[in-house]
N, C-alpha and C positions, 0 to 999 in steps of 0.2 A: 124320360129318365130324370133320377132325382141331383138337384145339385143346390150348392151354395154358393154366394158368391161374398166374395173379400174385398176390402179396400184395394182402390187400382183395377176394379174392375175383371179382376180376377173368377171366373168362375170355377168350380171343382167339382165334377160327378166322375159317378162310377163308372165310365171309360177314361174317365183321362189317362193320359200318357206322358206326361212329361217325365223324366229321368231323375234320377236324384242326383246327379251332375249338373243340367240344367236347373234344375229348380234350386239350389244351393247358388251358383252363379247370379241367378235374375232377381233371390229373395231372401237369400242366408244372412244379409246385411243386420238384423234385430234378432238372429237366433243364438247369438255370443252365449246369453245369459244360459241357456238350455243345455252347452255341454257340462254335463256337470254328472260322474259316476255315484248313484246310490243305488239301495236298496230298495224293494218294493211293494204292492201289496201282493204280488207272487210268493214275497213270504211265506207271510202267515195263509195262503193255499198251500204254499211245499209245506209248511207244518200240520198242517192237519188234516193232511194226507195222509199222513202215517198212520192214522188211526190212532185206538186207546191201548192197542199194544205194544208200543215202543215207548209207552210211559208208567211210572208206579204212582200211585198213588201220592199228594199233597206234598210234591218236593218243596225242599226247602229254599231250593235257590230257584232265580229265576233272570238272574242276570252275571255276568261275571265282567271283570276288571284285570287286565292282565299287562303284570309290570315290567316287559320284556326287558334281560339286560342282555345286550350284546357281547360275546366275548369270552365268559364264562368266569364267574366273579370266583374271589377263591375262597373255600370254605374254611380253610384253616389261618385265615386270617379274618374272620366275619362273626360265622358260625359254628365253628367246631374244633374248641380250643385241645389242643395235643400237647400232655407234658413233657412224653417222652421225645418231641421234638424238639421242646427246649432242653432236654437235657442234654440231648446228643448232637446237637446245634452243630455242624462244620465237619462233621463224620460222615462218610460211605453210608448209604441207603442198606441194613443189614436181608438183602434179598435181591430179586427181580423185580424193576420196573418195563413199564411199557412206555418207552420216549418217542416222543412226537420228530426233536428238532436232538438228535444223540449227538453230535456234536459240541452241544454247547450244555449239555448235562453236570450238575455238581454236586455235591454234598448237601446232607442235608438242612433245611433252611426254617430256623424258627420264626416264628410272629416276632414283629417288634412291637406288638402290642399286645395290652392288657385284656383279660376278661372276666365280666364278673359276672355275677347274678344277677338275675333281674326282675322285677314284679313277686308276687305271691307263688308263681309257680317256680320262683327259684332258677331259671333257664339259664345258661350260662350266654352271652352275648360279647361280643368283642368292643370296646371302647370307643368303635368309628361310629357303632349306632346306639347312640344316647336316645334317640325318638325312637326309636325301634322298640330298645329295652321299657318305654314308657306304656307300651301297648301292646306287652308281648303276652299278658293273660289272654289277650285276644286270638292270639295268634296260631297255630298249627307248624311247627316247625320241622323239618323233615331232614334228617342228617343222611340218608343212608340210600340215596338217590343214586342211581347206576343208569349210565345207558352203555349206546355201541358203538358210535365212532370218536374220536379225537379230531376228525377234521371238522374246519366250522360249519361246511355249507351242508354235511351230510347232517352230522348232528340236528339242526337246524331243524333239514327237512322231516326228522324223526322227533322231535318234540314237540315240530308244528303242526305235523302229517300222521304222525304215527309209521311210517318208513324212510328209508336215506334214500329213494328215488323219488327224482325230481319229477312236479307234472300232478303230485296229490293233491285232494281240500284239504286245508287246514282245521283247526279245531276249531275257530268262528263260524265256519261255514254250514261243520256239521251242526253248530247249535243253532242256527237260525233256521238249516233245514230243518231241521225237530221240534221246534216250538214255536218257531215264525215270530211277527214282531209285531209291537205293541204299540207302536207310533209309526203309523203311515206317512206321516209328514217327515219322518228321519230319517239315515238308514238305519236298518237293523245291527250293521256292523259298520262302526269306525276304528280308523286307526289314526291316531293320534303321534305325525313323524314328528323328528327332533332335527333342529336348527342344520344338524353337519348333511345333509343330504340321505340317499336310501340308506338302512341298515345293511348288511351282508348279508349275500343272496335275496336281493332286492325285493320287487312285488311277489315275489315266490310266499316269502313268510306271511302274504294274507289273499293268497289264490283260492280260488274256488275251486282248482283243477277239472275235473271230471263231473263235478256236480253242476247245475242250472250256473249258468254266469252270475246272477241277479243275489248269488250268493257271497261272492268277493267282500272282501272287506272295500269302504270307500276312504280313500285316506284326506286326512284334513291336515293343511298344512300349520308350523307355528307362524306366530306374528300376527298382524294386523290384518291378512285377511285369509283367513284359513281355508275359503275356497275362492277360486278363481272362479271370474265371470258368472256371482250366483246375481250379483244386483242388476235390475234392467237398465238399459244404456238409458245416460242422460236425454233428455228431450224425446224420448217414447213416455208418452202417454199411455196413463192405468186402460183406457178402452182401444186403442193399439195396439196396447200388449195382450189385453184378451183376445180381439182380432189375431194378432200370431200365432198365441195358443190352440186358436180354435182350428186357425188352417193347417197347424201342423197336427194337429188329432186326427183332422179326415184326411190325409195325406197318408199320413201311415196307418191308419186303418186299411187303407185301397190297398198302402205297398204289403200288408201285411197279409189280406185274405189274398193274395197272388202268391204269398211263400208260406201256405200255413204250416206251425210244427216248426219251423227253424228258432230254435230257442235265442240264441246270440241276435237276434230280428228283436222279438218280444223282448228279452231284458234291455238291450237301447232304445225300443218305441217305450216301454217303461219307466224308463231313467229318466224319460226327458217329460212324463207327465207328473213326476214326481219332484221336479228341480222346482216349477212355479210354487207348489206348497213350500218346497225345502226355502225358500227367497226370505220370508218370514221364519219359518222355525229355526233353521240353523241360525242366524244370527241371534237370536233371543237365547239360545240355548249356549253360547258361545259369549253370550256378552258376562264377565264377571262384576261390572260398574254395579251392580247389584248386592252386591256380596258383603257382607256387615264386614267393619276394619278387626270386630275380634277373628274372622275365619280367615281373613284375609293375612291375618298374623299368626293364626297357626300352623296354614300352609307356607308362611314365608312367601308370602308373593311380594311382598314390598324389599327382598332382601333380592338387591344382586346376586350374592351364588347362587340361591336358590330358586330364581323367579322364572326360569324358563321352563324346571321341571316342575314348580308348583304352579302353575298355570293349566298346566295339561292334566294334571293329577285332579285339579281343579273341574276343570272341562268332564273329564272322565264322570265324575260325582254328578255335574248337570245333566249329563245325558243322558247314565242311569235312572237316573229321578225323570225324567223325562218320558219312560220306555226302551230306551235304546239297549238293545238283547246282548252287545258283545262290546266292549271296549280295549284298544288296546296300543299300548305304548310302546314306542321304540327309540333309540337312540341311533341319531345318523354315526355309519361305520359298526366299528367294534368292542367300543373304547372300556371294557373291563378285560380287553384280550394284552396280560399283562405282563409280558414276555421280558420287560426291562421295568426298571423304577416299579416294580409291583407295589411297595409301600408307599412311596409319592403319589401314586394312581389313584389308589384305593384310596386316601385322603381324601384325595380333590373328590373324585365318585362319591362318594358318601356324604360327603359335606355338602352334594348337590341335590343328595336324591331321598336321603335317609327324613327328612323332617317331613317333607309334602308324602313320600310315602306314609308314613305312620298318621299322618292330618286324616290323607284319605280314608284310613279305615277310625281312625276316632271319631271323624264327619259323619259316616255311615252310620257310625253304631247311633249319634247323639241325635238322625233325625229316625233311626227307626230304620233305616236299611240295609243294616250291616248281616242281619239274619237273612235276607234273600241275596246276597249280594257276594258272589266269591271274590276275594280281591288274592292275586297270585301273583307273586313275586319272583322271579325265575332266569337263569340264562341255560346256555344250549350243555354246559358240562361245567368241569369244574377244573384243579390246577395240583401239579405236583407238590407233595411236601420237599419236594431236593432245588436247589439254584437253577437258574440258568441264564449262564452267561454269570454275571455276576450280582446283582440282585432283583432277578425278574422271576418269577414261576411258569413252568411249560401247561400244555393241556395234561385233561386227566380226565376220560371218559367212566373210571372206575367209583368214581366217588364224586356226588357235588349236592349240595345244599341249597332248600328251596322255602319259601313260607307263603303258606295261606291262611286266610281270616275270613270269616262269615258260612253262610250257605248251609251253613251244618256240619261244617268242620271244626274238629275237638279245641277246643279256646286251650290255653295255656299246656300245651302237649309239645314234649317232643320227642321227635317219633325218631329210633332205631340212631344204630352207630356203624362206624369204621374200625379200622384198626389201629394202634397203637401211635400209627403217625398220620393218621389220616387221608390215606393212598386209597384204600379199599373199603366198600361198603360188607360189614361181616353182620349184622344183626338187621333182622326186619329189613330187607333190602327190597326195596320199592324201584320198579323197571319205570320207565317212560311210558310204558302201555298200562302199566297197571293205573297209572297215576291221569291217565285219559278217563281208564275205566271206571274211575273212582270221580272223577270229576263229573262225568256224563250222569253220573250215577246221582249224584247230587244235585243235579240238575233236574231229575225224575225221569234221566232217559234211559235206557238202557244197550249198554253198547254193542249187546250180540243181535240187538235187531234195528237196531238204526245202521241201515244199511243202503245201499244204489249200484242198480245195474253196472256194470262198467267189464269189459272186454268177457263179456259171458259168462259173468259171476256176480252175485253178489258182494260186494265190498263193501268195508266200513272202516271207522275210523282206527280200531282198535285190530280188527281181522282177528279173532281170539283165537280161531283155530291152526292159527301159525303160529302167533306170537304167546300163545298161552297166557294173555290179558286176565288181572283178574283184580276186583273190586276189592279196597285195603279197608275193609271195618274197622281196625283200630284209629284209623284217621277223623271218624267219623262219630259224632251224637249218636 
């Protein structure tokens, strides 16, 4: 019988038996470095699996960048300036609303801020984003944005899932199923948390659900070391540590052909042949010491307000250049959910976020990435034009405001409007599913056949034959 043998005199063939109980006990001691969740090269086999039929021809994109905002930032204080709100400022809402929190419901409530136009396309922009309005020829701006629930977790899981039930992939997962990934050393999917801990409805917003595990987003944390346990421990030696690697490959090889077919098996024996390469790439791909001081000042990394989010907006741009298929940013909690001080909020928010956003996509464009690279700007819904309480905005599932840039998305556009006081989307009104559909689409996938088995159906991200999904061409080149 064939075997090998390991330091310590360890031998391993194809009967052994030790347990993974035991053998974690007697030699987990050098295996710290190894837990580590990525992505794999199962990828890029789930991707091209699919065949040449779930792709069109020479998409444009081939990476996206997504600027999660927790909370649901409010459009008529950002994006979508309403005069008749300032005209009728402290008056009764002249109709029907749909209140979240009706109790603390009030009259109607104008911007305290300015807006003006901006760039060559003239787009009107609110005064909190000066870096915004610098690179808004760029941009694709979307007023007329609708989804289905007001509450956050459901919302959530319908702009991350494409339904309000908990337990689906998200839309990274579906892209990395569909085109697989392009750096084996990385994951295909990162997520990029914020300092205050999980966002609301925690790992949900980057599950794999139903799809292969290997598909998950792998999240990186901020600060100085954004993954736990990738360096091998002090006083292991570079030929030790091969020796571990190697014993832990025939280990699970053995435990593996004993369970074949158990998926959730294969992506952890995965993950952990994949952490030794990741020991070197991630940290290189994460280090910005590299970074010239003019880039490094136009994301504002050197600026306190700004240096936490331009860090990661920073990061994001590495890893795309890098190969990495999906990126995505979150802030810990909820913090554009602005039910009090909405104008204080939005302040501070904006002054954190607004400069390193608009860097990233100027960065894109100025090395040549910006044309393959969707950069998306978004939270789960958007905010009443009436008070509440005394100057905070409630949810508003009927209306909210979103921007994209690259990929093949129409530069200096904006797309569709509300009504009078910006409550309801009435012109060109784009669904949550349409807005997958149109993404995927840009991507060269197409969303009525990127699809997976699941409870005796075909299912996919968009389900078109429920949700009546459909791809928005004015959005698009």
């Amino acid at each position: 019988m064939e075997s090998r043998r390991y330091p310590g005199g360890l031998a391993l063939h194809e009967g052994f038996a030790l347990n993974r109980r035991a053998f974690l006990g007697r030699y987990a001691g050098g295996l710290g470095a190894l837990a580590l969740a990525s992505l794999l090269e199962e990828q890029s086999r789930a991707g091209a699996a699919l065949g040449e039929a779930v792709t069109r021809p020479k998409p444009r994109a081939r990476a996206v960048i997504s600027l999660f905002q927790h909370g649901g930032p409010s459009q008529v204080d950002l994006f979508d300036p309403k005069r008749e709100l300032s005209k009728h400022h402290g008056k009764p809402y002249p109709g029907q609303l749909e209140i979240h929190f009706n109790n603390r419901a009030g009259n109607l409530l104008a911007s305290p801020f300015r807006f003006r136009p901006a760039g060559q396309s003239g787009i009107v922009l609110s005064e909190l984003l000066p870096h915004l309005a610098g690179i808004v020829d760029d941009v694709t701006l979307i007023r007329s944005m609708s989804t289905e629930s007001v509450d956050h977790e459901t919302a959530l899981r319908l702009i991350h899932t494409g339904k309000i039930l908990a337990g689906r992939p998200v839309l990274g997962s579906w892209v990395v199923y569909g085109l697989g990934t392009e750096n084996r050393n990385l994951p295909a999917y990162v997520v990029l948390s914020g300092p205050g801990g999980l966002p609301v409805d925690g790992t949900r917003n980057w599950s794999s659900g139903w799809l292969p595990a290997v598909l998950q987003g792998t999240p990186f944390r901020s600060g100085a070391e954004p993954v736990l346990n990738l360096h091998t421990a002090r006083g292991v030696t570079a030929e030790a540590r091969r020796a571990q690697l190697g014993f832990l490959e025939e280990l699970n090889r053995i435990h593996l052909g004993r369970h074949a077919g158990n998926g959730e098996l294969e992506a952890r024996i995965a993950n952990f042949e994949v952490a030794a390469a990741m020991q070197s790439a991630v940290p290189e791909a994460l280090d910005l010491s590299s970074e010239t001081p003019a880039t490094r000042r136009m994301y504002g990394l050197d600026d306190p307000v700004t240096h936490e989010y331009a860090a990661r907006c920073l990061m994001a741009r590495r890893l795309v250049e890098r190969g990495v298929r999906f990126v995505q940013l979150f802030h810990g909690g909820q913090p554009w959910d602005t039910h009090n001080e909405n104008a204080k909020s939005l302040r501070s928010l904006c002054a954190k976020t607004d400069q390193p956003s608009a860097a990233l996509v100027r960065d894109l464009k100025e090395r040549g990435l910006l044309e393959e690279t969707i950069v998306i700007w978004t939270g789960e819904f958007g905010r009443l034009p009436v008070s509440e309480g005394k100057d905070g905005r409630d949810h508003n599932r009927h209306a909210f405001s979103l921007w994209l840039a690259g990929g093949g998305f129409k530069a200096g556009y904006a797309h569709g409007a509300t009504d009078d006081f910006g409550y309801k989307a009435v012109d060109k009104i784009v669904t949550v599913h349409d807005l997958h559909a149109t993404l995927l689409h840009a991507l060269g996938l197409d969303h009525r056949k990127l699809n997976f088995p699941h409870e005796g159906r075909m299912d996919s991200l968009t389900d078109a034959e429920v949700t009546k999904a459909k791809i928005v061409p004015d959005l698009l080149t």
